[in-house]
N, C-alpha and C positions, 0 to 999 in steps of 0.2 A: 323840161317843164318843172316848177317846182314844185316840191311832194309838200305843200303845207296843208291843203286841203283839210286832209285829217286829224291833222293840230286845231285846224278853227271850227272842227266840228267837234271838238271837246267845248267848247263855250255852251253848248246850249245845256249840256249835263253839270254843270259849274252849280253851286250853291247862290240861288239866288240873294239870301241875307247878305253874304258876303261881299260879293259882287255888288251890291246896292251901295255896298259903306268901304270903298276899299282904302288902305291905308294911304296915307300922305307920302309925298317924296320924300321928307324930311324922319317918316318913321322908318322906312327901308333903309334910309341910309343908316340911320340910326342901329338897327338893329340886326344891318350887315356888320357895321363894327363891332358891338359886345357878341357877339355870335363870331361863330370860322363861316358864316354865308348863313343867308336863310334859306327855309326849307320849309312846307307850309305846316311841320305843328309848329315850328316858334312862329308863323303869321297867328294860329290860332290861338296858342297862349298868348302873347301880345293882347291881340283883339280882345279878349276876354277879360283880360288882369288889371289892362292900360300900363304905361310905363312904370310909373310909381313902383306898382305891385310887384309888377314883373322882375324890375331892378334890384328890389327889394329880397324877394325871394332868391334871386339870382346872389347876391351879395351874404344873405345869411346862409347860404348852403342850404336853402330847404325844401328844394327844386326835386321833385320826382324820379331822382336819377335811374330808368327803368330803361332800358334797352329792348330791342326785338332779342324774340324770341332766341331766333336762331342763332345770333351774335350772341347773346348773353352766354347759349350753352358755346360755347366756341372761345368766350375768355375764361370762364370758370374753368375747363381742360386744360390753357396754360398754365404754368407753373410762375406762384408769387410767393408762397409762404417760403420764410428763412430757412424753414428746416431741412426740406430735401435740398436745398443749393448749400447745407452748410455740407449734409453727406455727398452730395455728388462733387463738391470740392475735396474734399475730405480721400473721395475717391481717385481724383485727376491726382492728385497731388502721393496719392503711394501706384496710380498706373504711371507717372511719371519717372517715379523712382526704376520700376521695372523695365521702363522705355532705355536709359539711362545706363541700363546693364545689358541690354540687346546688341549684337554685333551691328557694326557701323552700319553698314549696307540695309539691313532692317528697321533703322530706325525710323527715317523718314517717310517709312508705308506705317508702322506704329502710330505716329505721332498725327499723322493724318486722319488713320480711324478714330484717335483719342478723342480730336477736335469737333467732330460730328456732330456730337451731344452739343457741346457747346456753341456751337453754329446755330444749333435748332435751339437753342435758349433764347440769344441774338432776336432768331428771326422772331419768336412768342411774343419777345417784348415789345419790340415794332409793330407787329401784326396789332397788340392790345394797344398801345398808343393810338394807333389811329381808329378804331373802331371805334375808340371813347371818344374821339375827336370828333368822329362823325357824325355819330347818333345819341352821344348824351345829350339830354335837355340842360346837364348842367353848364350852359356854355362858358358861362366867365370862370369857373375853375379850372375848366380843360385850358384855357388859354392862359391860366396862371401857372398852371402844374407848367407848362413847357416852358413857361416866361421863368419860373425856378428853376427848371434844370437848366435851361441854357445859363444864367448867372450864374447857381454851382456847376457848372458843366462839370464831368467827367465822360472821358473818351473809351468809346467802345476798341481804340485801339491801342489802348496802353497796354494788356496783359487779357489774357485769355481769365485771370480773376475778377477782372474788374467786367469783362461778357457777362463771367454771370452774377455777378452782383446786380449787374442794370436793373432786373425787374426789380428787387427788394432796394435797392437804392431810391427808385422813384416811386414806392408802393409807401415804406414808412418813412424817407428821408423826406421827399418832395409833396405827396399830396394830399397829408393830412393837415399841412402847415399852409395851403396854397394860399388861403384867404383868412388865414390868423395872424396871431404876433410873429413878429420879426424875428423877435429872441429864439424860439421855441423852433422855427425852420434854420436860422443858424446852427442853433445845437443839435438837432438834427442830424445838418449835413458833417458836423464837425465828428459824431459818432461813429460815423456808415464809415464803413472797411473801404467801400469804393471809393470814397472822397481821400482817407488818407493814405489809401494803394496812388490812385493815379496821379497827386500833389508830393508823393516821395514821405508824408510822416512817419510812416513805416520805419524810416533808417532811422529818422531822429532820434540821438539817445544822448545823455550826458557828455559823453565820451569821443561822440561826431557829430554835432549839430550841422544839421538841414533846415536849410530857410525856406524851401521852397513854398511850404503850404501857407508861413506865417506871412510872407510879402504878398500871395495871392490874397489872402484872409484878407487882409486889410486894400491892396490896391483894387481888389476885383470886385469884391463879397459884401464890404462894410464901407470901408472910409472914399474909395476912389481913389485915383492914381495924382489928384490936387488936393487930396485930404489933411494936408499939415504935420505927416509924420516925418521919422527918418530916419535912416537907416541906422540908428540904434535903437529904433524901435523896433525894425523888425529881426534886429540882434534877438533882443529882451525877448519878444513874441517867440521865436523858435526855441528860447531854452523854456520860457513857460511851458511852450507844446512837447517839451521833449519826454520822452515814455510813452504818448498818446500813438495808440497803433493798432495791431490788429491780430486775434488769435482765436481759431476756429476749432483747436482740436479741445481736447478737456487735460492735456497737460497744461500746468501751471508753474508758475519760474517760483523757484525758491527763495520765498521769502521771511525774513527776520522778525518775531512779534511785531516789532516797530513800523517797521514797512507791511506788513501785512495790515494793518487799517487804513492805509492808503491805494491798497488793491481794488483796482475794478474791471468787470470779464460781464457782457454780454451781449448776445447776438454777433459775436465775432468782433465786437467792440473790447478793447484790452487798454485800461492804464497799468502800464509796469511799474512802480516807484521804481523799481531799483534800475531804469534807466533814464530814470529823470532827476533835472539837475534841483537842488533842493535850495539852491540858495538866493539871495532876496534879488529882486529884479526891478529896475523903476524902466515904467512903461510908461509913453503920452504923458510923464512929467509925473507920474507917483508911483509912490514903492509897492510893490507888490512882495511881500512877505514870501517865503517858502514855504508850501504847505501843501504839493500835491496839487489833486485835479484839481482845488479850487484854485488855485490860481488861475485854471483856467477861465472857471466859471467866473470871476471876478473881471478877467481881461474879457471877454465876451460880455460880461454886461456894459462895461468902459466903452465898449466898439458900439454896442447897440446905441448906446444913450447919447454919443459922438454928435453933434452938427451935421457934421461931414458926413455922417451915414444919411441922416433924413433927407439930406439934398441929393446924397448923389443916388439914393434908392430913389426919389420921387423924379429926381432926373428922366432915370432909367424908364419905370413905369410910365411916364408923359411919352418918352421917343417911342415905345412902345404903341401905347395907346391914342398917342393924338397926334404927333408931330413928330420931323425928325430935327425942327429944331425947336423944340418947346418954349412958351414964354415963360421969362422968368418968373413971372403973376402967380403963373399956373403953376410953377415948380415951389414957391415960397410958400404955396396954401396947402400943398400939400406936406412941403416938409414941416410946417407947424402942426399939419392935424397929425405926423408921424409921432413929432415930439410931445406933442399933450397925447395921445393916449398908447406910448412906450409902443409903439411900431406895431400898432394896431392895421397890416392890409387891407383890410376891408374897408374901413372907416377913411385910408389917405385912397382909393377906388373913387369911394362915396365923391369923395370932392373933387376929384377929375372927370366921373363923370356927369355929374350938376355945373360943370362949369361952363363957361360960353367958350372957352375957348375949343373943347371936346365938340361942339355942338359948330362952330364954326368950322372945323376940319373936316368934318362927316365926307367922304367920296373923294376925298385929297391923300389917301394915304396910299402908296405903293404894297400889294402885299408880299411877303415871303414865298420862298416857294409850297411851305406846308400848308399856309394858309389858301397859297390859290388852288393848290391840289386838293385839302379837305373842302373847301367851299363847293369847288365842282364837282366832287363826288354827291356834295349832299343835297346839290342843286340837281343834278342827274340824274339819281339814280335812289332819290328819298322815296321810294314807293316798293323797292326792289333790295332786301338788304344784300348788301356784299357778303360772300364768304371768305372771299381771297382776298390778300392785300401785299400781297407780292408785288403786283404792279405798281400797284403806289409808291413803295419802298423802291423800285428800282427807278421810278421818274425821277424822286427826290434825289437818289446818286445823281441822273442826270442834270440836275437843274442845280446841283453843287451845295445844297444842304441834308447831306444823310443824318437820317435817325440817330441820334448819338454819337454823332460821326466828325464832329470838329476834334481834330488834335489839340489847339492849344484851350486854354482855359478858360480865354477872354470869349468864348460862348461864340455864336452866328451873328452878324451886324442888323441893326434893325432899321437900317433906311433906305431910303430908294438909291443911292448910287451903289449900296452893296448889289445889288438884284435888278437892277434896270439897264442891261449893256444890251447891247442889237443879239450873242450869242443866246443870253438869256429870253429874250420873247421869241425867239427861232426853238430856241425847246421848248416852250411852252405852247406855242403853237401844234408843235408837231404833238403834244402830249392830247391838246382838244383836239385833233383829230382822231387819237386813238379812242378817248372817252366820247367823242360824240358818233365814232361808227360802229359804237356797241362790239365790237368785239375781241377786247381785251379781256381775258380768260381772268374776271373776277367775280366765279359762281363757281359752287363747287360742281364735281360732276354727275352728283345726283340730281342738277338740275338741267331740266327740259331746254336742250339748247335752240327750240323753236321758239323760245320769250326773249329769246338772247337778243333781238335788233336791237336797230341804233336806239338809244335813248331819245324820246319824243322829249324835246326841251321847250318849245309851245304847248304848255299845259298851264292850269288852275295857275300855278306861280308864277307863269313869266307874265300871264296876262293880270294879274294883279299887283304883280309889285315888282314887274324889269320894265315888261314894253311902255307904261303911261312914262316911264324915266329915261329911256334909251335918246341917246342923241338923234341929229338929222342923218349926221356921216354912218353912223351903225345901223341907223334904218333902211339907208342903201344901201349896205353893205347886205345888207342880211335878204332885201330884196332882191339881190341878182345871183343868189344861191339856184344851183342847179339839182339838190338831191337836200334830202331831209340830213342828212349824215354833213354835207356842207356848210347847212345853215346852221346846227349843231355848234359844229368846230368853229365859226365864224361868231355865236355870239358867245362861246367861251374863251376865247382869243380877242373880244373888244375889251376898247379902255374901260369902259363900267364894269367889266368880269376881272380886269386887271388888279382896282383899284377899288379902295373903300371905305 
C-alpha cells in the first residue's frame, strides 16, 4: 500500500497565502540553478524580495549569512585561523624529525599516530564545506567559493602540508575573493603556501628553476591552454616566480642590506630575493625589468588584463553556469563586461545571469555530484539540521568527486559526459536510497533516534515547487512506490532531481 497518506495530510496545515500564489515553473527552475537545490527559506526570500532583489542581494554579498544554531556552534569548533596550523605544523615537522631517528620497525606505528591530527583537520574542512553548502542563504558565493577552488585546485593528496593548509587556503585564498576582482583572488592564490607546495614553487630558485606552477598560472588560472603564449613564456614566467615559496617558522635567510628591501614573510608566505633570479625578463612580448616581487606583481597584472583571460574565465563560468557548451554571445558579453571593469566577478555574474541564454538552459543542466548531494540534503532534510557529514563525504568518494580530492590541477569537469555514465546514476541511486530511508547516521548521538525516519519528501516544497513540474513518466513512477522510503528514493533518483 502506499504510505502517502500522511504526506497529503500535511496540505491542509500548509500556509494558505503561499499556496494561493505559488511560484512559476520558470522561477523554480530558476532558483534551482543560482541555489545547490531549493529549500523553502530561498522559496520564502524569493517570494518576498522577487528576483531582482534577491539577485541582487545575492551578487553584492549582503545576504544574511546566519546558519542554524546547532551547525554554526559545530564550525566555529573547527579549526580556520593560520595560527594554530602554523604551530601544529611547526609541530609535525620537529615530531617528524623524532620519527626519523626511531628504529625502523617503530616507525611506521609513529608516523601513523602522527597523522591522526592531520586526518581530523581533512575531515573539519569537509565537514565546514558542506554545511556552508547546505544551509548558507548566501547561495551564489558557496557555489563560487567551490567554482575557485576547483580552478586553483590544490590536492589534498599532495603532502600531509598542503591537508592542513586546506581550511586557510579556502578561508583567506578562496572566499573573500569569490564574488570580487579577478586580480585580488589570483594574488591570493599566488600567496597561500598550499598553492605553491602543491604546483612545486617551493624548489623554484635562481639556481633550478621550476615551471610547474608558471605553465599552470597561465594555461589553467589566467590565459587557457589557446591563450597565445609559449613556451618562452612560461621559461620568463618561472624565473619571475623564482624565490616565491614558503616559510613558517621565524628563521629568516641571511640577507645583504641590498636584498633585504626585497624581503617578504607572511602567514607562511616567503619571497627569498636571494633565491630569485634578478635579471631582466621579456614576457608576452615586453621586458620586465629585475626588481623582485614586483615583477611579479607586474606579470599578474599583464595576465589579468590579457583577452585571453576574460574569455577563457567567462568561458569557464558559462560551462559552469549555463551550458556545457556555451554561446559564444554569451561568452563575448561577458568577457567585455570582465574587461571594462578589470575582472570585476560579480558584475561578468550579473550578465550571465540577465541573459536569455541562462534563462533558456534552466532544467537542461546535468548536475555534479556535490551539487546533486548538497541539493538532496537540503531538499530532505531542510527542517532537521544535520550534525554529521561523514556520510556525505564518503558518497562523494563514491560518486568519483572527493572534497579536495582531484590529483591533477585542471580541477573536476563541469559537464554532463564527465558524470553521466550508467555506473554513475547506479551510485546515485543507491545514495537516494540511503537519504530517503532516513537512516544514514547524519545526527549526532544526543539525538532522539525516534525523529530519525525516513524523510517525508511530500511536504510544503514538493507540493509547491516539484509536483505542479514533475513529468508524466516520474508521476508514475512515484505512483507505483510501495513504502514512503521508496517514493523518497524514487523522486530523488528522477531526471528533474538529476538535472537543473
Amino acid at each position: 500500500m502506499i504510505k502517502l497518506l500522511q504526506t497529503i495530510g500535511l496540505l491542509c496545515c500548509l500556509p494558505a497565502l503561499v499556496l494561493a500564489a505559488p511560484l512559476s515553473g520558470e522561477d523554480v527552475r530558476w532558483l534551482n540553478r543560482v541555489t545547490y537545490g531549493i529549500n523553502s527559506e530561498t522559496l520564502d526570500r524569493y517570494a518576498v524580495q522577487g528576483r531582482a532583489t534577491y539577485l541582487n542581494r545575492q551578487l553584492q554579498n549582503t545576504v544574511d549569512d546566519h546558519l542554524p544554531a546547532r551547525v554554526a556552534d559545530l564550525i566555529a569548533a573547527m579549526r580556520i585561523s593560520v595560527e594554530p596550523v602554523k604551530m601544529e605544523m611547526l609541530a609535525m615537522q620537529e615530531n617528524n624529525r623524532k620519527i626519523d631517528q626511531l628504529p625502523l620497525e617503530q616507525r611506521q606505528q609513529a608516523k601513523m599516530e602522527a597523522n591522526q591530527p592531520i586526518g581530523q583537520m581533512m575531515m573539519e574542512v569537509m565537514h565546514r564545506h558542506l554545511f556552508r553548502a547546505v544551509y548558507s542563504p548566501a547561495q551564489i558565493k558557496e557555489q563560487m567559493v567551490w567554482f575557485w577552488f576547483n580552478h586553483f585546485n590544490v590536492s589534498r593528496d599532495k603532502s600531509p602540508v598542503v591537508k592542513m593548509l586546506l581550511a586557510d587556503y579556502e578561508e583567506r585564498a578562496i572566499r573573500p575573493y569569490a564574488l570580487g576582482k579577478f586580480r585580488d583572488l589570483l594574488m591570493a592564490t599566488l600567496h597561500h603556501p598550499a598553492m605553491l607546495v602543491y604546483l612545486d614553487n617551493t624548489q623554484n630558485a635562481v639556481n633550478k628553476v621550476n615551471e610547474n606552477y608558471a605553465r599552470e598560472l597561465m594555461e589553467l588560472h589566467t590565459l587557457g591552454v589557446a591563450g597565445g603564449y609559449s613556451q618562452q613564456d612560461v621559461q620568463a614566467l618561472a624565473h619571475i616566480l623564482t624565490g616565491v615559496g614558503m616559510n613558517w617558522t621565524d628563521n629568516f635567510p641571511k640577507l645583504s642590506p641590498k636584498m633585504a628591501a626585497y624581503y617578504r614573510h607572511l602567514d607562511g608566505f616567503e619571497f627569498n630575493p636571494n633565491r630569485h633570479d634578478f635579471s631582466d625578463k621579456v614576457f608576452l612580448g615586453k621586458t620586465i625589468k629585475g626588481d623582485g616581487f614586483a615583477e611579479v606583481e607586474q606579470a599578474v597584472d599583464m595576465l589579468v588584463r590579457h583577452p585571453s583571460t576574460a574569455r577563457f574565465i567567462s568561458q569557464k563560468l558559462a560551462t559552469y553556469w549555463v551550458a556545457d557548451t556555451p554561446s559564444p554571445e554569451l561568452v563575448a558579453n561577458m568577457a567585455k563586461m570582465f574587461q571594462a571593469t578589470n575582472g570585476d566577478i560579480a558584475a561578468v555574474l550579473r550578465v550571465l545571469f540577465e541573459s536569455k541564454a541562462f534563462a533558456d538552459s534552466l532544467g537542461g543542466k546535468v548536475k555534479d555530484p556535490f551539487q546533486y548531494v548538497v541539493s538532496a540534503l537540503r531538499f530532505a532534510y531542510e527542517d532537521r539540521p544535520l550534525t554529521s557529514m561523514k556520510p556525505p563525504v564518503n558518497w562523494l568518494n563514491e560518486l568519483g568527486e572527493p572534497l579536495f580530492g582531484r590529483l591533477t590541477p585542471d580541477g573536476f569537469g563541469l559537464t554532463a559526459k564527465d558524470w553521466l555514465s550508467p555506473g554513475q546514476l547506479t551510485r546515485r541511486f543507491e545514495i537516494a536510497q540511503r537519504i530517503g530511508g532516513g537512516k544514514t547516521p547524519l545526527f549526532g548521538a544526543d539525538v532522539d533516534p525516534k525523529t530519525l525516519t525516513a524523510p517525508v519528501l511530500a511536504n510544503r516544497l514538493y507540493y509547491l515547487a516539484i509536483e505542479p513540474y514533475l513529468s508524466v513518466q516520474t508521476k508514475n513512477a512515484l505512483a507505483k512506490a510501495v513504502s514512503q522510503t521508496e517514493w523518497d528514493t524514487f523522486l530523488l533518483s528522477s531526471p528533474e532531481f538529476m538535472y537543473h
